[in-house]
mmCIF file as Biopython writes it, N, C-alpha, C and O atoms, coordinates in Angstrom:
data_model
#
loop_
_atom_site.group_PDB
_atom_site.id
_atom_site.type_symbol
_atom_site.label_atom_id
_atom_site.label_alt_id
_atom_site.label_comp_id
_atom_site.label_asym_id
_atom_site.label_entity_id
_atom_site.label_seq_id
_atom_site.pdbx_PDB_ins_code
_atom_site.Cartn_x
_atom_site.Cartn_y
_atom_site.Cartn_z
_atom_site.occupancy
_atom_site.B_iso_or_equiv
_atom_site.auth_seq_id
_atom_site.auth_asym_id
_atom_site.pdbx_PDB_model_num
ATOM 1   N N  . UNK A ? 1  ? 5.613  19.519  6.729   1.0 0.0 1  A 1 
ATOM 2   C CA . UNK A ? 1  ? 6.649  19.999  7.633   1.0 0.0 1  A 1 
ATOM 3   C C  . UNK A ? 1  ? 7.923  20.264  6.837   1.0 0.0 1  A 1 
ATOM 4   O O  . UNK A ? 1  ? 7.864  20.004  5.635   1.0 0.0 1  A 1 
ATOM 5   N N  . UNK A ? 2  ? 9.055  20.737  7.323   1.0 0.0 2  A 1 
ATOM 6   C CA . UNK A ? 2  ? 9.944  21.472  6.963   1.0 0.0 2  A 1 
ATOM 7   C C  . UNK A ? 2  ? 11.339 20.816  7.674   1.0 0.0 2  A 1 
ATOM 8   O O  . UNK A ? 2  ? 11.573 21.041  8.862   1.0 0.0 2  A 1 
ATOM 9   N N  . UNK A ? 3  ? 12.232 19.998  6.855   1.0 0.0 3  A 1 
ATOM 10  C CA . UNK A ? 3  ? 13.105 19.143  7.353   1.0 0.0 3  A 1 
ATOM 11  C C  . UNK A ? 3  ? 14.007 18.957  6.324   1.0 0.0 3  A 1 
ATOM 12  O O  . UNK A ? 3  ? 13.699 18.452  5.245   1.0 0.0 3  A 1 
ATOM 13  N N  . UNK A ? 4  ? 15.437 19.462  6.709   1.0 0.0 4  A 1 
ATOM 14  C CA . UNK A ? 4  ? 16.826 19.102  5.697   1.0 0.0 4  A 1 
ATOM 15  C C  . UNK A ? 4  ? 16.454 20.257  5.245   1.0 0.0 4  A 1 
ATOM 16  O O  . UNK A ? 4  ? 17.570 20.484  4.779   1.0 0.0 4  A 1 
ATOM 17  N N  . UNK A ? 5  ? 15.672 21.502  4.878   1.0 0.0 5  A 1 
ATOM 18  C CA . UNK A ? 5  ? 15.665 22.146  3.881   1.0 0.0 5  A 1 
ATOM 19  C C  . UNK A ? 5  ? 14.570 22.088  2.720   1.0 0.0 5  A 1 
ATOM 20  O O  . UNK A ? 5  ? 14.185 22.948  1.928   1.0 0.0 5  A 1 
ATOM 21  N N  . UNK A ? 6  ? 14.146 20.501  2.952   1.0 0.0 6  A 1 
ATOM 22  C CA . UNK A ? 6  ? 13.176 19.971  1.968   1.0 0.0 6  A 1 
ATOM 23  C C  . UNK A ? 6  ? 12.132 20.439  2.711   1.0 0.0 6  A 1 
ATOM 24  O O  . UNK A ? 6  ? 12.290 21.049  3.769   1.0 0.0 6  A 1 
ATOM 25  N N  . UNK A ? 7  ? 10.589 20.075  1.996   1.0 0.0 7  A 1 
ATOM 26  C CA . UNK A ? 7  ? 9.275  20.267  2.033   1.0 0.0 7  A 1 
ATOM 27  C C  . UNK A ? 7  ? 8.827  18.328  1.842   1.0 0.0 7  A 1 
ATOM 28  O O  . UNK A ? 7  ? 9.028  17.587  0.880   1.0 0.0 7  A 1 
ATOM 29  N N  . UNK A ? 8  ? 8.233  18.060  3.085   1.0 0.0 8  A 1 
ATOM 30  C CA . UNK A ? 8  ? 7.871  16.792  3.114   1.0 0.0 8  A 1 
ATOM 31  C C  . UNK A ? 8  ? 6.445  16.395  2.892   1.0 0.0 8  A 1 
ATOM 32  O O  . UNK A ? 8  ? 6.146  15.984  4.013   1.0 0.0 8  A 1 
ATOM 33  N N  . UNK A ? 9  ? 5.571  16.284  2.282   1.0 0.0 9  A 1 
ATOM 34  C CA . UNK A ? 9  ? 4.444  15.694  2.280   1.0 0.0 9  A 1 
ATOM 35  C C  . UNK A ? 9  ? 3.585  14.220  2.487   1.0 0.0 9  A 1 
ATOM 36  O O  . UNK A ? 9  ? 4.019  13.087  2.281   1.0 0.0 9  A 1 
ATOM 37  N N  . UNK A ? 10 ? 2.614  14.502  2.826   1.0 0.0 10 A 1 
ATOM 38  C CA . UNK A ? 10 ? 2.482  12.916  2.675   1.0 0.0 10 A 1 
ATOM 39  C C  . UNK A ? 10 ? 1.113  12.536  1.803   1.0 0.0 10 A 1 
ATOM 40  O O  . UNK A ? 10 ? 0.206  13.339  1.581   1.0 0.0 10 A 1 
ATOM 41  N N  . UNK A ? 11 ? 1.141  11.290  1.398   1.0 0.0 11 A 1 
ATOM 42  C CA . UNK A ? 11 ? 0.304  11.350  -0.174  1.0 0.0 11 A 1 
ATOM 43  C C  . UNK A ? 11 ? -0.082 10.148  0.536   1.0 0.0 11 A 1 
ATOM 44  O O  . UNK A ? 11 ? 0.504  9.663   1.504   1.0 0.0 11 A 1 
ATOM 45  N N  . UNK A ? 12 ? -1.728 9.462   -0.368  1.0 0.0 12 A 1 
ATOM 46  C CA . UNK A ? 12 ? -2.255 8.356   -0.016  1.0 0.0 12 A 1 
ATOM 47  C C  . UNK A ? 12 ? -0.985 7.209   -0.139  1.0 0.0 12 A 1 
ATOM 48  O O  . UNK A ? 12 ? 0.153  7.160   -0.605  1.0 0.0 12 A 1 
ATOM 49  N N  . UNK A ? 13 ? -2.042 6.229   0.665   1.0 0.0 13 A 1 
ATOM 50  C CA . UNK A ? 13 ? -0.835 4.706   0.576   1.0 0.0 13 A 1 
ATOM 51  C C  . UNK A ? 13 ? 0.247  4.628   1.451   1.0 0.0 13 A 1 
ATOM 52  O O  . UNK A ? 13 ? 1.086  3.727   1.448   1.0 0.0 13 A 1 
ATOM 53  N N  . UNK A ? 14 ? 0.208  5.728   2.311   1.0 0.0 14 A 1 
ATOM 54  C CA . UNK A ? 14 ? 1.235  5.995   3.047   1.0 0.0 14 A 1 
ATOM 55  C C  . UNK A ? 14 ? 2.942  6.296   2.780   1.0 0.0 14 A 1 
ATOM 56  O O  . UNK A ? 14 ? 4.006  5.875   3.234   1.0 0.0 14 A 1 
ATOM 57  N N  . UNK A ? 15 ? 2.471  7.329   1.717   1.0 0.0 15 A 1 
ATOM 58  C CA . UNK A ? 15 ? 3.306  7.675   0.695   1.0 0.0 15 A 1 
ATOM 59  C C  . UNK A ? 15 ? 4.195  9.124   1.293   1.0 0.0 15 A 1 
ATOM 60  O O  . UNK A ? 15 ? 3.712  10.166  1.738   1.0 0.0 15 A 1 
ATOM 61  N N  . UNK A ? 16 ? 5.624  8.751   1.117   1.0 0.0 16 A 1 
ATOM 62  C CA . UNK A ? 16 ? 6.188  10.181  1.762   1.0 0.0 16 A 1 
ATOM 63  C C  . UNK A ? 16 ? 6.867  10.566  0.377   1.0 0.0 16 A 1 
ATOM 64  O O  . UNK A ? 16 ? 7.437  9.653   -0.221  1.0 0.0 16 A 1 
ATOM 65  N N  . UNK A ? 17 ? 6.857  11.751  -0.149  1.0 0.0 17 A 1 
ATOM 66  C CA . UNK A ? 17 ? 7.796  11.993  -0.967  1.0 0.0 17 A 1 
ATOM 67  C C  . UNK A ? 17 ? 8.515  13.520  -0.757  1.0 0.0 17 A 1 
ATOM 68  O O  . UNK A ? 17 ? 8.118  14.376  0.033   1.0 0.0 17 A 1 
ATOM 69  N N  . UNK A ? 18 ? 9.743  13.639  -1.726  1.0 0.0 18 A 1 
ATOM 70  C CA . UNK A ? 18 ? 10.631 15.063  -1.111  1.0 0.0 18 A 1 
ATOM 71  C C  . UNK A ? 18 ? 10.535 15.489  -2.832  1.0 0.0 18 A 1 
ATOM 72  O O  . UNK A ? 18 ? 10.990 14.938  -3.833  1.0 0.0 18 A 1 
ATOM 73  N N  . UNK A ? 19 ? 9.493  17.080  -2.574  1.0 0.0 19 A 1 
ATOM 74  C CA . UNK A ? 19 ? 9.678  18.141  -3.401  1.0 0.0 19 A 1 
ATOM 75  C C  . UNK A ? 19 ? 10.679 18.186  -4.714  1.0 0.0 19 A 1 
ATOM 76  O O  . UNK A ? 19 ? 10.525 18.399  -5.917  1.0 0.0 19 A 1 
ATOM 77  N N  . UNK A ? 20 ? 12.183 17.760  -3.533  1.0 0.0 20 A 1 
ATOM 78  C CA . UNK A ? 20 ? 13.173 18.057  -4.172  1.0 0.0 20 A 1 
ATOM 79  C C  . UNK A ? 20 ? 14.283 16.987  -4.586  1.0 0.0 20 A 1 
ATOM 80  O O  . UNK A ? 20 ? 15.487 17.219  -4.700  1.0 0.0 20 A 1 
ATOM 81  N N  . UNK A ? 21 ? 13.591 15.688  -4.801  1.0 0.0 21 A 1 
ATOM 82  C CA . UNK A ? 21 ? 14.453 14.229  -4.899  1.0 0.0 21 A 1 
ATOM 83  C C  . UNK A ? 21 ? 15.859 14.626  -6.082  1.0 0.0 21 A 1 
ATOM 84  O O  . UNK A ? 21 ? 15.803 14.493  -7.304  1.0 0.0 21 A 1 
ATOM 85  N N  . UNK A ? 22 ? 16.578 14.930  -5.594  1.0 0.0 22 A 1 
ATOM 86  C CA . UNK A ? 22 ? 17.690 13.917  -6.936  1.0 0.0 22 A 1 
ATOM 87  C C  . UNK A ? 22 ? 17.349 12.728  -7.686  1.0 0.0 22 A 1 
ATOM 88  O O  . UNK A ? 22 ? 16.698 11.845  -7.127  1.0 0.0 22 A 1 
ATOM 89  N N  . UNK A ? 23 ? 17.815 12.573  -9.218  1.0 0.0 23 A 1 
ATOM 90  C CA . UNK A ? 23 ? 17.745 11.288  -9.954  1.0 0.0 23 A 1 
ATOM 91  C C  . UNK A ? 23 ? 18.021 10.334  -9.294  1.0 0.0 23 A 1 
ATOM 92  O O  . UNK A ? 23 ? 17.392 9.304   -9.536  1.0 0.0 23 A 1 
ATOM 93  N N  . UNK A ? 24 ? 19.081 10.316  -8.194  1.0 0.0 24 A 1 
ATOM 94  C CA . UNK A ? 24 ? 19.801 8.976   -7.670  1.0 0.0 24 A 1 
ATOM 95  C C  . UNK A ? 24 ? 19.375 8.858   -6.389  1.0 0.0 24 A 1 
ATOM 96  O O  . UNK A ? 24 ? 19.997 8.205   -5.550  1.0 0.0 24 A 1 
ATOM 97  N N  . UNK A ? 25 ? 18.160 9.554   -6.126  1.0 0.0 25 A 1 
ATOM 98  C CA . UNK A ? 25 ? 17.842 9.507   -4.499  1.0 0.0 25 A 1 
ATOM 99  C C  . UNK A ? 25 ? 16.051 8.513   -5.113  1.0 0.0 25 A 1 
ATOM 100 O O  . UNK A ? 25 ? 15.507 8.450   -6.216  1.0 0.0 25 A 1 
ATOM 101 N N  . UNK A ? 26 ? 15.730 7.996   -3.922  1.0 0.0 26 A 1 
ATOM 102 C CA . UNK A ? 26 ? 14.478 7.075   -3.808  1.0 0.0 26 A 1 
ATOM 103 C C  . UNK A ? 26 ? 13.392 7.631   -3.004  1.0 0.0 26 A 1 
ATOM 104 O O  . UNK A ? 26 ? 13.099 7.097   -1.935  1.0 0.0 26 A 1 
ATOM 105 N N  . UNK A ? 27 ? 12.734 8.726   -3.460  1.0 0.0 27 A 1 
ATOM 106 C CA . UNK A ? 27 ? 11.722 9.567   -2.692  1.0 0.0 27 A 1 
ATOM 107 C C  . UNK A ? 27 ? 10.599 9.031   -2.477  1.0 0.0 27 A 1 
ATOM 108 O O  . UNK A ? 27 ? 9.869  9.577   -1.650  1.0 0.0 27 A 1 
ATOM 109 N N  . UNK A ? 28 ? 10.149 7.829   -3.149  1.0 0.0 28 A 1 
ATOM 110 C CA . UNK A ? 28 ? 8.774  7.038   -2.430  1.0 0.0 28 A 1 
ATOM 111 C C  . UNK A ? 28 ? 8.978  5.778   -1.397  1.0 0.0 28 A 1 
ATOM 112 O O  . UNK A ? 28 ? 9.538  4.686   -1.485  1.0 0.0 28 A 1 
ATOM 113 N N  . UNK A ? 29 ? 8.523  6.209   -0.762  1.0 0.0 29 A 1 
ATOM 114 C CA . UNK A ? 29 ? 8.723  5.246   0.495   1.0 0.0 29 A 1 
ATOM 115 C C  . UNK A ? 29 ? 7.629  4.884   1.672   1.0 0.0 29 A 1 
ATOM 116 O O  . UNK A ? 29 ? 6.939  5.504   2.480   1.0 0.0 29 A 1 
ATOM 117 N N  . UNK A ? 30 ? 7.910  3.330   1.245   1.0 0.0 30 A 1 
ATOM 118 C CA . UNK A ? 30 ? 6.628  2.944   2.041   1.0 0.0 30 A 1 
ATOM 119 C C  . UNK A ? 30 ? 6.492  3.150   3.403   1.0 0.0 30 A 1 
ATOM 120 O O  . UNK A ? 30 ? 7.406  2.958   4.206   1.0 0.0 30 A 1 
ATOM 121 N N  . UNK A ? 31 ? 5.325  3.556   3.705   1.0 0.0 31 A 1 
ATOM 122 C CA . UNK A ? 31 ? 5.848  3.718   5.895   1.0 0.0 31 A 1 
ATOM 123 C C  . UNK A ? 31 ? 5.507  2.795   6.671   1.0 0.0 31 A 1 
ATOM 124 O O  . UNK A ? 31 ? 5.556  2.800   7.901   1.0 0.0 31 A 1 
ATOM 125 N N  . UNK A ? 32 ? 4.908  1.408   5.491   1.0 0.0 32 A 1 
ATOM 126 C CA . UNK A ? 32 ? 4.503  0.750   6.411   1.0 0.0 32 A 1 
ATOM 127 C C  . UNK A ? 32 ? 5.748  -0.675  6.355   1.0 0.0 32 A 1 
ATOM 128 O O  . UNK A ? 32 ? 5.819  -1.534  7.234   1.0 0.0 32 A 1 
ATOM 129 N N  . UNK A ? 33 ? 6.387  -0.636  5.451   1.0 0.0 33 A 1 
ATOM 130 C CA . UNK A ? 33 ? 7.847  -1.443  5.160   1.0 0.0 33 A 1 
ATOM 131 C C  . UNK A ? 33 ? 9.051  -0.589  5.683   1.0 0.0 33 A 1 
ATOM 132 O O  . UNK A ? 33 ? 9.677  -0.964  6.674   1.0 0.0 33 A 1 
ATOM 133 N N  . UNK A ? 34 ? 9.426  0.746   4.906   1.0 0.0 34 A 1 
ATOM 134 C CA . UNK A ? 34 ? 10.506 1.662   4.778   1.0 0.0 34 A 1 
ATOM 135 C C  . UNK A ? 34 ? 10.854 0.699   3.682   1.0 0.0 34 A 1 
ATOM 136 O O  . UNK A ? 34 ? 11.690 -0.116  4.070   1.0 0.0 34 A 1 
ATOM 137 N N  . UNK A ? 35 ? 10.480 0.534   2.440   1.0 0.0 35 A 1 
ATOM 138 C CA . UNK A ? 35 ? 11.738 0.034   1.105   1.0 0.0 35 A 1 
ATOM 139 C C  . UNK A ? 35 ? 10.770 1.248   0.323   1.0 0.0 35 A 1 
ATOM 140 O O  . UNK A ? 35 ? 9.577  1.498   0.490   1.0 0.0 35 A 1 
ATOM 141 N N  . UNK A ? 36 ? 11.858 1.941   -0.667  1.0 0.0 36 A 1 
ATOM 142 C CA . UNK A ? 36 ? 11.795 2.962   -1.081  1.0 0.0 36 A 1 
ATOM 143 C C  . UNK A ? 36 ? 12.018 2.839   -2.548  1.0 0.0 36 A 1 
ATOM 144 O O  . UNK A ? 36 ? 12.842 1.999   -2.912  1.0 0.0 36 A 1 
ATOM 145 N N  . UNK A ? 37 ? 11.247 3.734   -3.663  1.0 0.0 37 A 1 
ATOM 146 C CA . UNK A ? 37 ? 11.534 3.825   -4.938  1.0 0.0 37 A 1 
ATOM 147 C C  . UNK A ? 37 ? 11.616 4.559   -5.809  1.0 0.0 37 A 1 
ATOM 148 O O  . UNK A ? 37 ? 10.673 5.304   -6.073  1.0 0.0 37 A 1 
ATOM 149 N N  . UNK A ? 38 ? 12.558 4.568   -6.388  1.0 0.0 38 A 1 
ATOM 150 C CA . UNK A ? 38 ? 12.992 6.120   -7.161  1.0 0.0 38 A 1 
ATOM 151 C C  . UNK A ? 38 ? 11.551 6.310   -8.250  1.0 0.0 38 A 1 
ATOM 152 O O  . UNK A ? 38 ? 11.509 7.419   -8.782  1.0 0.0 38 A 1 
ATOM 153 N N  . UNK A ? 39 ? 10.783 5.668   -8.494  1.0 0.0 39 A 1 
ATOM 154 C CA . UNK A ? 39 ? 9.556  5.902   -9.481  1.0 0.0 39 A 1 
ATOM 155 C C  . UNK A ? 39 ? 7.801  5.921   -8.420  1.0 0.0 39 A 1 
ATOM 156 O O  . UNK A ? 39 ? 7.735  5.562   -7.245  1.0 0.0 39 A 1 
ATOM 157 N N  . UNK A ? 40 ? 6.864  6.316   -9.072  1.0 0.0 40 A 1 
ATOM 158 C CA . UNK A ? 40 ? 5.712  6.389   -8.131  1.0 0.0 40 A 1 
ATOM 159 C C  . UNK A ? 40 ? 5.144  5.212   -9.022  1.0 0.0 40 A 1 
ATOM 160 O O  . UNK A ? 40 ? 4.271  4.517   -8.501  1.0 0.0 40 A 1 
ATOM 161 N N  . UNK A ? 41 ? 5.453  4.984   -10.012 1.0 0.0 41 A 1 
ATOM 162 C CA . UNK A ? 41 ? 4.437  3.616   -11.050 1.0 0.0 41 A 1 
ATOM 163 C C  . UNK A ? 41 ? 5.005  2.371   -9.931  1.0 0.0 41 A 1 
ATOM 164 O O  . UNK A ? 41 ? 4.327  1.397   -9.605  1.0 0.0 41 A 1 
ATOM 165 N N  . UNK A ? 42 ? 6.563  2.700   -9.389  1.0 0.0 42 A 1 
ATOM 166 C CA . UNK A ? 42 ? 7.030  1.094   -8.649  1.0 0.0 42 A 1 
ATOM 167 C C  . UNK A ? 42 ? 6.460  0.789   -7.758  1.0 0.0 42 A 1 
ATOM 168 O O  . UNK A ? 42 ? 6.023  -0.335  -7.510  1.0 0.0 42 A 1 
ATOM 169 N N  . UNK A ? 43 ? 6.329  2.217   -6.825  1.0 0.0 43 A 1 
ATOM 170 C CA . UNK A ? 43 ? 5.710  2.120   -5.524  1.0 0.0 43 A 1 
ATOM 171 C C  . UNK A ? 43 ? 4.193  1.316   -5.404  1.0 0.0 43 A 1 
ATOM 172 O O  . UNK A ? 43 ? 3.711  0.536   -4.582  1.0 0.0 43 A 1 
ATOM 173 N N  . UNK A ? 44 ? 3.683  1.981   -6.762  1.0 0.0 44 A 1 
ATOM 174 C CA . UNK A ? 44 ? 2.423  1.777   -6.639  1.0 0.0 44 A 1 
ATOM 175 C C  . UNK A ? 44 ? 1.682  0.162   -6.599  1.0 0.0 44 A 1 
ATOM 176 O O  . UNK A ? 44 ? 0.746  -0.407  -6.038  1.0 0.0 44 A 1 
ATOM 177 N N  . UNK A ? 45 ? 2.808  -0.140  -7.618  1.0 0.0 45 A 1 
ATOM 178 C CA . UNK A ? 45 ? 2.746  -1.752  -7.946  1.0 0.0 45 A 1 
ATOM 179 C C  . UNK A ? 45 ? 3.166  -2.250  -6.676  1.0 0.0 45 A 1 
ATOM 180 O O  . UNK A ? 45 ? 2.332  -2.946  -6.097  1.0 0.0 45 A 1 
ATOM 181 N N  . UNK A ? 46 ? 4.251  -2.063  -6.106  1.0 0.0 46 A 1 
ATOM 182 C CA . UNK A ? 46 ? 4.850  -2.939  -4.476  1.0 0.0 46 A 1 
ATOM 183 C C  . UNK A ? 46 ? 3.343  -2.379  -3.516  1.0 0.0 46 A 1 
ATOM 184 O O  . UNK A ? 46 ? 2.709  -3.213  -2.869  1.0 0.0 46 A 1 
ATOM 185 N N  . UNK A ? 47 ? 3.088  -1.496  -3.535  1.0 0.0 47 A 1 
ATOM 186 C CA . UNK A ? 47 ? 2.135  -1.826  -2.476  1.0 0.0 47 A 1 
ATOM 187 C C  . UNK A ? 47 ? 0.901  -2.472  -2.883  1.0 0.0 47 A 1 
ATOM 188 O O  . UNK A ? 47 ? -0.083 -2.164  -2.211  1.0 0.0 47 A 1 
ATOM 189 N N  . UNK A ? 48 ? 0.694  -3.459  -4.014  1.0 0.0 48 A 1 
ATOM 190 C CA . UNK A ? 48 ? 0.256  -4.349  -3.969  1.0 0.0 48 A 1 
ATOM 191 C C  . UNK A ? 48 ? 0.424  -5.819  -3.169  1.0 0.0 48 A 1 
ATOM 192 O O  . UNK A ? 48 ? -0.293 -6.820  -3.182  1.0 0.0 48 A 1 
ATOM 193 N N  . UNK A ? 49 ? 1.631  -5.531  -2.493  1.0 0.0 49 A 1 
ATOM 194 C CA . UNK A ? 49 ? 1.742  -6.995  -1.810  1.0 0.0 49 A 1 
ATOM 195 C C  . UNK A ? 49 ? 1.326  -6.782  -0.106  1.0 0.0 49 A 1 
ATOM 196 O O  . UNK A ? 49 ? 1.084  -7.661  0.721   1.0 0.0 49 A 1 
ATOM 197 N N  . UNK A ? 50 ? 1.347  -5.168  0.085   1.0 0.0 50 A 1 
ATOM 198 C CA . UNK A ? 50 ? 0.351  -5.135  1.060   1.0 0.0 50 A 1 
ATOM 199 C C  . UNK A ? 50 ? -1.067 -5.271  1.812   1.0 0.0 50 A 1 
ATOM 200 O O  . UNK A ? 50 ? -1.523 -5.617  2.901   1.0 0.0 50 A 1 
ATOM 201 N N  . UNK A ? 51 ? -1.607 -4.636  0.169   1.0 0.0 51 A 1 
ATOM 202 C CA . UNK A ? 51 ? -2.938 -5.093  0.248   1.0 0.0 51 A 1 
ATOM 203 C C  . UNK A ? 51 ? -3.358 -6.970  0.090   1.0 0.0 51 A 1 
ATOM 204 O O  . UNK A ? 51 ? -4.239 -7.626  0.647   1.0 0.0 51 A 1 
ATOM 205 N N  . UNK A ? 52 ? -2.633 -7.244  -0.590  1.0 0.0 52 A 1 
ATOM 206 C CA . UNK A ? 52 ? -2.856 -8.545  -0.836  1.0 0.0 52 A 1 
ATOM 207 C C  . UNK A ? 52 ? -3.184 -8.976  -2.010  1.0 0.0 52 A 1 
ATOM 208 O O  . UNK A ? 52 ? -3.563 -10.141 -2.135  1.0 0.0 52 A 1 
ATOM 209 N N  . UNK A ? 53 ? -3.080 -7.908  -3.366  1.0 0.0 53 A 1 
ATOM 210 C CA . UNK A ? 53 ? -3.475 -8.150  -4.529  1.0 0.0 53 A 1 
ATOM 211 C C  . UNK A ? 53 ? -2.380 -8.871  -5.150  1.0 0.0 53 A 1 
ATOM 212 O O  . UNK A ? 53 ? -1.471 -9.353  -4.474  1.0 0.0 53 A 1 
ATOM 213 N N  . UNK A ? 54 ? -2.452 -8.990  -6.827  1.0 0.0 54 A 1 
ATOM 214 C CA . UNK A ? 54 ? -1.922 -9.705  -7.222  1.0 0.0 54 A 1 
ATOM 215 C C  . UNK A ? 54 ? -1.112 -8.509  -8.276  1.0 0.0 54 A 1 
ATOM 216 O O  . UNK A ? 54 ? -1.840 -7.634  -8.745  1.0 0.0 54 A 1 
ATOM 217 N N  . UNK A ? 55 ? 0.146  -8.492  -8.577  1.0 0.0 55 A 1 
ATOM 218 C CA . UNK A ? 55 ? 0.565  -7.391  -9.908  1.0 0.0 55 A 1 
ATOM 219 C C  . UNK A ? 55 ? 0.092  -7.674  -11.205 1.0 0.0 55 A 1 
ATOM 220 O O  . UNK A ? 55 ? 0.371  -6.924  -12.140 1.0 0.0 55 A 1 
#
């Protein structure tokens, strides 16, 4: 969909990210928390405490 101007997608893990992030903006964001991270390696690791794994 098409929102702000941006192009929104949504990626496994329940992953939203924006096309067009700024350095200082946090484009991964969990949908099942909302805490957000400027990297996809961080995200990937935090949603380990959803599943229940260990980092």
């Amino acid at each position: 969909c098409r929102e702000g101007g941006r192009s929104l997608s949504r990626r496994s893990s329940d992953l939203v990210v924006s096309d067009e992030a700024p350095s200082r903006e946090k484009p991964f964001r969990c949908l099942e928390c909302g805490k957000s991270f400027r990297q996809s390696s961080d995200f990937l690791r935090y949603q380990l405490i959803h599943t229940g794994e260990q980092p």
